[in-house]
C-alpha positions in Angstrom: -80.0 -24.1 72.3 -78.0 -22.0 74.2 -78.4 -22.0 78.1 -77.2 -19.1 80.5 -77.2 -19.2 84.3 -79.2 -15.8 86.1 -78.4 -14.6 90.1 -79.6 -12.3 92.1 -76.5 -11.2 93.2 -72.8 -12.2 93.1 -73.3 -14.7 96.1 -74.5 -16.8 93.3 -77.3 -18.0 95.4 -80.8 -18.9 93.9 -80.0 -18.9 90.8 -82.1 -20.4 87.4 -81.0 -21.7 84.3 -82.4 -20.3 81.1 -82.7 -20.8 77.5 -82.5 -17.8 75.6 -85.1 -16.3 74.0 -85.4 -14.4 70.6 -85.7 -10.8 71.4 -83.9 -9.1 74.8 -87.5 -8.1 75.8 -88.9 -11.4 76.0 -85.4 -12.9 77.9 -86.1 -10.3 80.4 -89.8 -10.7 80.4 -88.9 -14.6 81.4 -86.3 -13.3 84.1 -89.5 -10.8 85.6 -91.6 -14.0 86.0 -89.2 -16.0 87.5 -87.4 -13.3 90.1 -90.9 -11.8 90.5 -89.5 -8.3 89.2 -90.8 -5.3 87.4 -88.8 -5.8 83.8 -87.6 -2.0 84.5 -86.2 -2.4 87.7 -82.8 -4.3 86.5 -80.4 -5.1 84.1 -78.3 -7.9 82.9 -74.7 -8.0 83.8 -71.8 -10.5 83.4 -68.9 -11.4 85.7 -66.7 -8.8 84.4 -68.8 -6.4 84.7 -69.9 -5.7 81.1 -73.8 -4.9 80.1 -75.6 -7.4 78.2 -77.3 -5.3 75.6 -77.4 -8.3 73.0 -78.2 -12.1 73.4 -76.1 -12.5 70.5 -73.1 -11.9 72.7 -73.6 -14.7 75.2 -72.5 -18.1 75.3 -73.4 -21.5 76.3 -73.2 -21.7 80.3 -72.5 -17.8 81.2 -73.1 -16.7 84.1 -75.3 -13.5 84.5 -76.3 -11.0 87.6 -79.1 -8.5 88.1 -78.2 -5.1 89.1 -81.4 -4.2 90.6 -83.0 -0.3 90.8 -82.0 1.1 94.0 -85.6 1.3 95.9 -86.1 -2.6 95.2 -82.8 -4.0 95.3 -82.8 -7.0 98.0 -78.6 -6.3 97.9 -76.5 -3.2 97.8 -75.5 -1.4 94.5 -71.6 -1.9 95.7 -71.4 -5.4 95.8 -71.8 -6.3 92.0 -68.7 -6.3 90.2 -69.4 -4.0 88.0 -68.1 -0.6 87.4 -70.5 1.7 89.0 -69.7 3.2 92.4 -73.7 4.2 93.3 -76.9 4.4 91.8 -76.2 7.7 91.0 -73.5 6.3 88.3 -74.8 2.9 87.8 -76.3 4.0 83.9 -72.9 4.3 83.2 -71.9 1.0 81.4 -68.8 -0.4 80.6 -70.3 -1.9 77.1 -69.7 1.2 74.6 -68.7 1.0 71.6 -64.6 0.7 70.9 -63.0 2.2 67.6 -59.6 0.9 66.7 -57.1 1.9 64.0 -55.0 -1.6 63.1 -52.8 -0.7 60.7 -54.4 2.5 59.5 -58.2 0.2 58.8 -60.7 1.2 61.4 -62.7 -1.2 63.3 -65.8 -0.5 65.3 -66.8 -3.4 68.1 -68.7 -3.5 71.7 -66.1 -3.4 75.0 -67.8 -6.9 75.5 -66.6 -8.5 72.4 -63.4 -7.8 73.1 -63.9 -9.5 77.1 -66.2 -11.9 76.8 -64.8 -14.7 75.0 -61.1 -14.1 75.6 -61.0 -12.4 79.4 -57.3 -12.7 79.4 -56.2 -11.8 75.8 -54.0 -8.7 75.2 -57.3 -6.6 74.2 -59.1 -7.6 76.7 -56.8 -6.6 79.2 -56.5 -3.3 77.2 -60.1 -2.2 78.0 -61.2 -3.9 80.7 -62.8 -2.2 83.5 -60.8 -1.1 86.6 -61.7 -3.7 88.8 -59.8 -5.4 86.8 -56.6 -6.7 88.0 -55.1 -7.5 84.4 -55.9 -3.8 83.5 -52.9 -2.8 80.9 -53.2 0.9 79.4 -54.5 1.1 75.6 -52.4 2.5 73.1 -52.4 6.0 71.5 -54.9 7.4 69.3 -54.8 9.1 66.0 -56.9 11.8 65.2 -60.6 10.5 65.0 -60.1 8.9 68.6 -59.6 5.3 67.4 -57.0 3.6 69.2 -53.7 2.6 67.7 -53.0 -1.0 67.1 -49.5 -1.2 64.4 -50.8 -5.0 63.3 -52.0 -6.1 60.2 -55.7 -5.2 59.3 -56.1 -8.2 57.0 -54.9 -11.0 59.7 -57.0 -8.8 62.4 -60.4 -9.1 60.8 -60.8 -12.9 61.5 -59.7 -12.7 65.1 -62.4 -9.7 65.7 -65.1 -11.8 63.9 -64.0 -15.0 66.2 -64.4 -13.0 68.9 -67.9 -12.0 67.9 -69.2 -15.2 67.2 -66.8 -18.2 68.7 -66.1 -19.6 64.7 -62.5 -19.6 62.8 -64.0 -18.5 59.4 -61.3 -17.8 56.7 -61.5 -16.0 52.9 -59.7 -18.2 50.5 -56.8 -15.5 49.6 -56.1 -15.5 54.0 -53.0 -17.1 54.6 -53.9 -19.1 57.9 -50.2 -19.3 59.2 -50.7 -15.1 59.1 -54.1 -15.1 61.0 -52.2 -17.7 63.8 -49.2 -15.5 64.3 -51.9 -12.6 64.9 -53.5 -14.5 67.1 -50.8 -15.4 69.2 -49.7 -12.1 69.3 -53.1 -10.7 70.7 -53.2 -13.7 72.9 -56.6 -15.3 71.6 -55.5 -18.9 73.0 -59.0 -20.2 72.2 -58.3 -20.0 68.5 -54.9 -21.3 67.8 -55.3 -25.0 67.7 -57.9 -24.6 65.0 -55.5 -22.4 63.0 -53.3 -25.0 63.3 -55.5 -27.2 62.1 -56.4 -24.9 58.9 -52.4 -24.4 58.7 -51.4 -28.1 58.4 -54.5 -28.5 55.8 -53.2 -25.5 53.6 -49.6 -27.2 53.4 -50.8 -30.5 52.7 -52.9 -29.1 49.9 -50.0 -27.1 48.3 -47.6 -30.1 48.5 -50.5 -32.1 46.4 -50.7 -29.0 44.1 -47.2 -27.8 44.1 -46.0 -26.3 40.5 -43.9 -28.7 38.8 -40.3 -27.4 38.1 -38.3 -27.5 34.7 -35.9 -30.4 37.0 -39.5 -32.4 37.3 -40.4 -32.3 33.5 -38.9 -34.1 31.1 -40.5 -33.8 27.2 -41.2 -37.4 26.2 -40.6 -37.1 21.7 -39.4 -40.7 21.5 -40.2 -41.9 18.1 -41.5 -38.2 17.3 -42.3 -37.0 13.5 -40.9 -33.2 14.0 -38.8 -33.7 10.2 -38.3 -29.9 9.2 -39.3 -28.6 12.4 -38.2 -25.4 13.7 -36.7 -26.0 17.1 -34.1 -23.5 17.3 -33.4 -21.9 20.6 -36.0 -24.3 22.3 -34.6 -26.1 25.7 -34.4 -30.1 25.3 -32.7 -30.3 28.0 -33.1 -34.2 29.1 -35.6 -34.4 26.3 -36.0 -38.2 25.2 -36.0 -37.8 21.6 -35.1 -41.8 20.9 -35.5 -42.9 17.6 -37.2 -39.4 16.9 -37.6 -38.2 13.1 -35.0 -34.4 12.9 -34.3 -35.0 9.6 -34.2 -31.3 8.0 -35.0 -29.8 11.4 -33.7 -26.0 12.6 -32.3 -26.6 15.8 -30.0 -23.2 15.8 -28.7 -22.1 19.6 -30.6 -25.5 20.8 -30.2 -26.6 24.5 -30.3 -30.4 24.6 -28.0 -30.7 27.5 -28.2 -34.4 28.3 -30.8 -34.9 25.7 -31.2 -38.7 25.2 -31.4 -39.0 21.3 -30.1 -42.5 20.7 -30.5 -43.6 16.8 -32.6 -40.5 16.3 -32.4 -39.4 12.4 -30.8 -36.3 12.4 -29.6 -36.2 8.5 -29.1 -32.6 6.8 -30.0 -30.3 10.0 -28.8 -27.0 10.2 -27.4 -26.2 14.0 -25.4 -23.1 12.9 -26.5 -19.6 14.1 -25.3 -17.0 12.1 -26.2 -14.9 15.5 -23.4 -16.8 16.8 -25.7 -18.4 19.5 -24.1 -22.1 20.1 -26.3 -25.4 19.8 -25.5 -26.7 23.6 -26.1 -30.8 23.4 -23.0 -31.5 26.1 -23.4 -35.0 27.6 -26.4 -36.2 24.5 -26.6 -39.1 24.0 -26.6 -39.7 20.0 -25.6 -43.3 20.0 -26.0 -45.1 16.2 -28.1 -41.6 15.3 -27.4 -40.7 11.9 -26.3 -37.0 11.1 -25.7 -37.1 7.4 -25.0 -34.1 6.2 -25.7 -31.5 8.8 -24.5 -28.2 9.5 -23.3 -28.7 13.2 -20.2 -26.0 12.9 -19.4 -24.9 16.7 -21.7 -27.1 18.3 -20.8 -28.0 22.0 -20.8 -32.1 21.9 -18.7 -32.1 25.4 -18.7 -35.8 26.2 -21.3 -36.7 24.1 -21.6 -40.4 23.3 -21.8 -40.9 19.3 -20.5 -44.5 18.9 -21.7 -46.3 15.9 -23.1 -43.0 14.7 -23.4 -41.3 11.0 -21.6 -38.2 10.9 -20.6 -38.4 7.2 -20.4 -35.1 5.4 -21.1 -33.1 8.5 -19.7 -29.4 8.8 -18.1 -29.5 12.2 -15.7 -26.5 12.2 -15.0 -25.5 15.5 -17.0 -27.6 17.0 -16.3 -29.0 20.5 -16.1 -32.8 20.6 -14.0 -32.6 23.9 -14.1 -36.3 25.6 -16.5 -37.6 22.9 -17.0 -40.9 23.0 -16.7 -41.3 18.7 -16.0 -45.0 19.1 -16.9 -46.5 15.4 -18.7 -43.1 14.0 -18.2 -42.6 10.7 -16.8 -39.3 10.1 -16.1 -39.6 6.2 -15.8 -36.3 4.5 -16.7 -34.0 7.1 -15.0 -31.0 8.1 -13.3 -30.5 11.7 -11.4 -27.6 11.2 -10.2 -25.9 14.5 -12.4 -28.6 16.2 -12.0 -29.5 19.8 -11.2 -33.6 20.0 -9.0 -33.3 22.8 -9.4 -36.8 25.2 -12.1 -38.2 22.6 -12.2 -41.8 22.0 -11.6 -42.1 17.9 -10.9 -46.0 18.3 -12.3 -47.6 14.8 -13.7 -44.3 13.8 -13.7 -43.6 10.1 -11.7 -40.4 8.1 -12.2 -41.2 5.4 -12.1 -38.3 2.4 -11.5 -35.5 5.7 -11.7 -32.3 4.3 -9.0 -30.7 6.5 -6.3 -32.7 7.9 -6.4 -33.7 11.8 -3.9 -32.6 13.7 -2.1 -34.1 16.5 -2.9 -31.3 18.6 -6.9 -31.6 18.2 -7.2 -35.3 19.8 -4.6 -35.2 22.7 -5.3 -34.1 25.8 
């Protein structure tokens, strides 16, 4: 239940306390009873001299004053602090209605909304009344007499609806860090430490839900059945394919860069791209796999580790075997014409039947 303080005057001096009623008819019919007043011989102001036209624009503990009619008023007409100067001028209120053009969407509120809650904010001080010594001019118009504000419509929206009704209510697509640089801006103090609030909630959630990125995923094929699979061009990069089952597979312009694919069987599969796209499986680990018979002609083994493994028969023309680690691989009857061996480690590797002879100039460095 919201309570509001009434005075006669500004001298704040017998003065009531009030819960608000339903309609502004019966709140004033209350106010009668207690001041013993006709209802039509005053009207409700606040400190700042704003009209109350709506109960829905008060808040807990505000203070309110009676400007009384002229022929009943126990005090004179100059010394509320409002904006009239007699009685003559007193129905003129400083309550109307405000257009404003932020960033080209128009907004229509009450002078009070813009006072009430934030006295000292940047629109306040734009249209307060001239009493008032924080008084700052507005900005231009444009052509329909709204008043020119070059901020972001989308951020401004919450702040005007705070200001109407004291609550920090968000859509889900509003960034909150957007709303709180708004409100600083305007200088809405009031709402900035429950933006930050919603702003340290909307990181944490992302960093729960944060996309995972190719460095964070890893394909898991160990011990895999994917004989005769098509796999060409597709990116195995770190892929653990341990002990998989290749044999037959396509794996034409392949990207298994670091691909761990220890005593994998890789027997008769065909890594040559007539396209001339290269099979990329630098740094793979192929330790005791078994390649018997495949087509790996200008594949890029840079520093791949193939000890103990079955490269018998294999077609490896041109291919780069730079800093291989072929300790005890059996290399019987393949071909390695114009291949790369330079710094490989051949120790108690097997040539056996070579189709081409290897030159000196292949395996040193």
């Amino acid at each position: 239940m919201i309570r509001v303080c009434i005075f006669r005057d500004k001298t704040e001096k017998d003065g009531i306390v009030l819960c608000l009623e339903d309609s502004m008819d019966s709140f004033k019919l209350q106010i009668s009873s207690q001041f013993d007043l006709s209802e039509k011989s005053f009207k409700l102001f606040l400190l700042n001299g704003c009209e109350v036209t709506d109960l829905r624009s008060l808040r807990d503990e505000d203070k309110i004053y009676l400007s009384l009619d002229c022929n009943e008023a126990s005090i004179k007409c100059d010394e509320l602090e409002v904006s009239q100067q007699s009685c003559s001028t007193r129905d003129r209120t400083v309550s109307d209605w405000i257009r404003l053009n932020v960033g080209g969407k128009l907004f229509m509120t009450s002078r009070s909304t813009l006072l009430v809650k934030e006295p000292l904010s940047m629109l306040a001080r734009m249209f307060a009344d001239d009493n008032n010594v924080y008084l700052m001019n507005p900005s231009a118009k444009d052509e329909t007499g709204a008043y020119l504000i070059d901020r972001s419509p989308e951020y401004f929206e919450p702040i005007l609806n705070y200001l109407r009704h004291g609550q920090v209510i968000l859509d889900k697509n509003i960034n909150p860090q957007g709303v709180l640089e708004e409100a600083i801006f305007y200088g809405i103090d009031s709402m900035i430490p429950q933006l930050n609030q919603l702003v340290e909630q909307s990181k944490s959630r992302h960093d729960n839900n944060q996309s995972l990125t190719r460095m964070d995923v890893y394909a898991c094929l160990s011990r895999c059945n994917l004989s005769g699979a098509n796999l060409s061009h597709c990116c195995l990069e770190r892929a653990d394919l341990s002990h998989a089952n290749l044999e037959g597979a396509h794996l034409l312009g392949v990207k298994a860069l670091c691909a761990n694919m220890e005593g994998a069987i890789l027997k008769g599969c065909n890594m040559e791209d007539p396209a001339g796209s290269r099979a990329v499986m630098e740094g793979v680990n192929l330790k005791g796999a078994n390649l018997e018979g495949s087509n790996m002609a200008g594949v890029n083994l840079r520093v791949a580790t193939l000890k103990n493994a079955n490269l018998q028969n294999c077609d490896l023309r041109a291919a780069v075997l730079a800093g291989a680690d072929l300790e005890c691989c059996d290399l019987s009857g393949s071909d390695l014409h114009e291949a790369n061996l330079r710094g490989a480690n051949l120790k108690d590797a097997a040539f056996e039947l070579m189709l081409t002879p290897l030159h000196m100039s292949q395996t040193i460095r």
